[in-house]
DOKEKOL-262045 format. One line per field, with one value per residue (C-alpha): residue number from 1; residue in one letter; chain; x, y, z. Coordinates in nm, 2 decimals. Layout:
# residues N
k	(NUM,...)
r	(a,...)
c	(A,...)
X	(X,...)
Y	(Y,...)
Z	(Z,...)
***
This chain:
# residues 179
k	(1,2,3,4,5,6,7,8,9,10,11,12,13,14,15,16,17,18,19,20,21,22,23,24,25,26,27,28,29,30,31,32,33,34,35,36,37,38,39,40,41,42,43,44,45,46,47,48,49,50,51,52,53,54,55,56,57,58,59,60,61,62,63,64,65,66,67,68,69,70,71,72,73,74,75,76,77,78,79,80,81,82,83,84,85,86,87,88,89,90,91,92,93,94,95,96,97,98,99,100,101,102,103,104,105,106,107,108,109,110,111,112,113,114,115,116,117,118,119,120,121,122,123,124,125,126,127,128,129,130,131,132,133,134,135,136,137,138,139,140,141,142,143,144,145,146,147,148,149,150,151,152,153,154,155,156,157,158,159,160,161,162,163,164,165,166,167,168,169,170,171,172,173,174,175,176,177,178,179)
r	(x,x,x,x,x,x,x,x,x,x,x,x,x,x,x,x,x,x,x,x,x,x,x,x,x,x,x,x,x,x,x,x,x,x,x,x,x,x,x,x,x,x,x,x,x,x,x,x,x,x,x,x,x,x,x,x,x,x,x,x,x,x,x,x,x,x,x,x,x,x,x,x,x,x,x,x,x,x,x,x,x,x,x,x,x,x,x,x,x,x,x,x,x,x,x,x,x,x,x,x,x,x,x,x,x,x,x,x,x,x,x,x,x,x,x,x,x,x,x,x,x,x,x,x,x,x,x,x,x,x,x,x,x,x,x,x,x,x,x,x,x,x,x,x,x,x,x,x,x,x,x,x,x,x,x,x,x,x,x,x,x,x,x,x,x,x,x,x,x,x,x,x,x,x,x,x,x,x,x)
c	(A,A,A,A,A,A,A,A,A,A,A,A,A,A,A,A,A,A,A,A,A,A,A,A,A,A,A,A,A,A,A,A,A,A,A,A,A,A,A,A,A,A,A,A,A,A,A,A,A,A,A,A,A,A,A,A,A,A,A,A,A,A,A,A,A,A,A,A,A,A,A,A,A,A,A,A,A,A,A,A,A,A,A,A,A,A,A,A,A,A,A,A,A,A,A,A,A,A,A,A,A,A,A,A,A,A,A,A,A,A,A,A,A,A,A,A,A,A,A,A,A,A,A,A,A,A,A,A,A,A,A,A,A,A,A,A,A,A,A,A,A,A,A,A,A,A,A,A,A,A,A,A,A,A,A,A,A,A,A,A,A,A,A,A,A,A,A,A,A,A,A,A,A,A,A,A,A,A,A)
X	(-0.49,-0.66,-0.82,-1.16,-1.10,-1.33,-1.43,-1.23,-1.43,-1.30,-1.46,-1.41,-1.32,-1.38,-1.13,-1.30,-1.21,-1.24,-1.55,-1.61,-1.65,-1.31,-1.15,-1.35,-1.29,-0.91,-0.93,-1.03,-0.74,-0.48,-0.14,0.05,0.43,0.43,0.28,0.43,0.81,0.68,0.61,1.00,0.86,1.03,0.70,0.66,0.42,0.34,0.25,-0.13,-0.30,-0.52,-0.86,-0.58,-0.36,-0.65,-0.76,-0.41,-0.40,-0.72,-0.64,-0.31,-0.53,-0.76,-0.48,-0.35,-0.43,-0.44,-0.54,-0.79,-0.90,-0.92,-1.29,-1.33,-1.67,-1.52,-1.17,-0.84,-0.59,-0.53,-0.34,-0.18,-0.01,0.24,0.56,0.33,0.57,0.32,0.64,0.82,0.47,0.59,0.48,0.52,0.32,0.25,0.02,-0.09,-0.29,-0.41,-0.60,-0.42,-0.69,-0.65,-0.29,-0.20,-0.53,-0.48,-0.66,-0.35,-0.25,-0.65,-0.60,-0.28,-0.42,-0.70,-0.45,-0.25,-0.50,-0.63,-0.26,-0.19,-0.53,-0.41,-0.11,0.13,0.44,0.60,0.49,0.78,0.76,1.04,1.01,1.20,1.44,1.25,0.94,0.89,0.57,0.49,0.77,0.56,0.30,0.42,0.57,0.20,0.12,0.43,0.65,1.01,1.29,1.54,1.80,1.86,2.01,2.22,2.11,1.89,1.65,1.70,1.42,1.44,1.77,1.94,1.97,1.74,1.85,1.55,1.47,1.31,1.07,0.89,0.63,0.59,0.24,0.28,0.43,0.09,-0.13,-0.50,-0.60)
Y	(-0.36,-0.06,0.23,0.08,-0.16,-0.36,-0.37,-0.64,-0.79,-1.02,-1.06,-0.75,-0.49,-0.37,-0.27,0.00,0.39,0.67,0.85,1.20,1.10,0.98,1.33,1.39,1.04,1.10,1.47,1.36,1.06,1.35,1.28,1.03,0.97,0.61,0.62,0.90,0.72,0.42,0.58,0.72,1.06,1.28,1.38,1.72,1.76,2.13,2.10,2.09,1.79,2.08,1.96,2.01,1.75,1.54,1.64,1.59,1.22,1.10,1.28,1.06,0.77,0.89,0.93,0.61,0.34,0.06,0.19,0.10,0.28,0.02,0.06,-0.11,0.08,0.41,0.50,0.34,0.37,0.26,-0.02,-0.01,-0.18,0.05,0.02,-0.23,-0.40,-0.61,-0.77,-0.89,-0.97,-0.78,-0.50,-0.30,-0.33,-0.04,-0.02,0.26,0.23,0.56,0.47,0.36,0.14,-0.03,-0.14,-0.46,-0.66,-0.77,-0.53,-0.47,-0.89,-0.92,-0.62,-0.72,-1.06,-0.93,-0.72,-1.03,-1.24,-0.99,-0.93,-1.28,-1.35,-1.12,-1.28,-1.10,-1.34,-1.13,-0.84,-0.64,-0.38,-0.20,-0.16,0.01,-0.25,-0.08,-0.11,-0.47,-0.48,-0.40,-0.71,-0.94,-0.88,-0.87,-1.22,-1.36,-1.24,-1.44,-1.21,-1.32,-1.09,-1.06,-0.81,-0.46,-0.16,-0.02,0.35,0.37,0.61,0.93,0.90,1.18,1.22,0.89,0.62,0.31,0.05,-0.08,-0.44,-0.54,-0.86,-1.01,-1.33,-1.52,-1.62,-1.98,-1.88,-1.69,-1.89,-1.70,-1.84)
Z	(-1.59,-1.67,-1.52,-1.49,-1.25,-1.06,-0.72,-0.50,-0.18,0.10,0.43,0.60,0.35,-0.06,-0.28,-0.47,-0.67,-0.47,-0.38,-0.24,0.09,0.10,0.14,0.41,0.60,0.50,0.66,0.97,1.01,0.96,1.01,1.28,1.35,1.30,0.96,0.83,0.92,0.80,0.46,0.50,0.58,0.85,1.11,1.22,1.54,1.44,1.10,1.03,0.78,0.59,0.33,0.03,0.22,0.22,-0.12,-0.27,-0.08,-0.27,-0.59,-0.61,-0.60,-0.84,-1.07,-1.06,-1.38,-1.08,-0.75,-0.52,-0.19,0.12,0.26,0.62,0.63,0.54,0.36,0.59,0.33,-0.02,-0.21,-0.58,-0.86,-1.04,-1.30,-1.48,-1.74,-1.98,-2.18,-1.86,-1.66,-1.34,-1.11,-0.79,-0.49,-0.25,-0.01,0.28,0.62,0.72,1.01,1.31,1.43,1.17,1.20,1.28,1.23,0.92,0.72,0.46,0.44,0.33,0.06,-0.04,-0.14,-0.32,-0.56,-0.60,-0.69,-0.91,-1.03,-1.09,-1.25,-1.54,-1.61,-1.40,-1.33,-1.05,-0.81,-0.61,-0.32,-0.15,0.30,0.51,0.71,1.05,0.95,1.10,1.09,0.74,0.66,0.88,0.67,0.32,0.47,0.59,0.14,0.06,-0.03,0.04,0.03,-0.23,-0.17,0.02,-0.05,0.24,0.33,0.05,0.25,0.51,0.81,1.05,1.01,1.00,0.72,0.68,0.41,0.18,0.15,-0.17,-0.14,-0.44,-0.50,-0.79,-0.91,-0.86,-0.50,-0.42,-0.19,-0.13,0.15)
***
């Protein structure tokens, strides 16, 4: 898995680097409660999502060795492989809707399945991920990939104020089903 990575279609979206335009597309999504907590962010309603926010949120991507941007017809979040161990043929999966219209439909079970097919494809045994135990619809999701869960660390993360354990999920490559 390297830096040059190739695009990744399915039937309503490309996984793909970033582009220019994404900054702008990103810009204009700004900043929503739901997300943010689901990311284990505390949301403040008076702060402002400014063009270096944006800037900053598409840079991180850029700077990834195996990143892609989720495209939907324009930029609605991005999906990545990271703490790539080549010896023990494992990774981390993380993954990030920015556009509320786009939650819920699908969109990240069809990317998620493109990186693990990808993942898997290369010889990867094992892909992880780590969820917040509220965040019930991301688990119904990584579920629909395959992902099963594993363990959870109690109080592992502070959301606005109050603790959330973690629940680690992982799927095997012969576990993976595409379809």
């Amino acid at each position: 898995m390297t830096a040059d990575l190739p695009e990744l279609r399915s039937a309503r979206l490309i996984l793909r680097r970033p582009i220019p335009q994404d900054v702008e597309t990103r810009l204009a999504l700004g900043r929503h409660r739901e997300i943010v907590e689901a990311y284990g962010g505390t949301f403040d309603p008076n702060a402002t999502f400014t063009r270096g926010d944006a800037e900053a949120a598409i840079r991180f991507i850029e700077q990834q060795n195996c990143a892609w941007v989720i495209d939907a017809g324009s930029f609605v979040g991005h999906v990545r492989l990271h703490n790539i161990d080549r010896q023990d043929k494992r990774a981390t999966l993380a993954i990030g809707i920015d556009n509320l219209a786009y939650l819920g439909k699908g969109y990240g079970a069809e990317a998620i399945k493109l990186v693990l097919g990808y993942a898997f494809g290369r010889g990867l045994h094992r892909v992880a991920l780590r969820v917040l135990s509220s965040n019930s619809r991301a688990i119904a999701c990584y579920r629909k990939c395959g992902f099963v869960e594993e363990g959870r660390e109690r109080e592992a993360a502070l959301v606005n104020g109050a603790w959330q354990d973690d629940i680690v999920m992982g799927v095997l490559d012969r576990e993976f089903d595409p379809s």
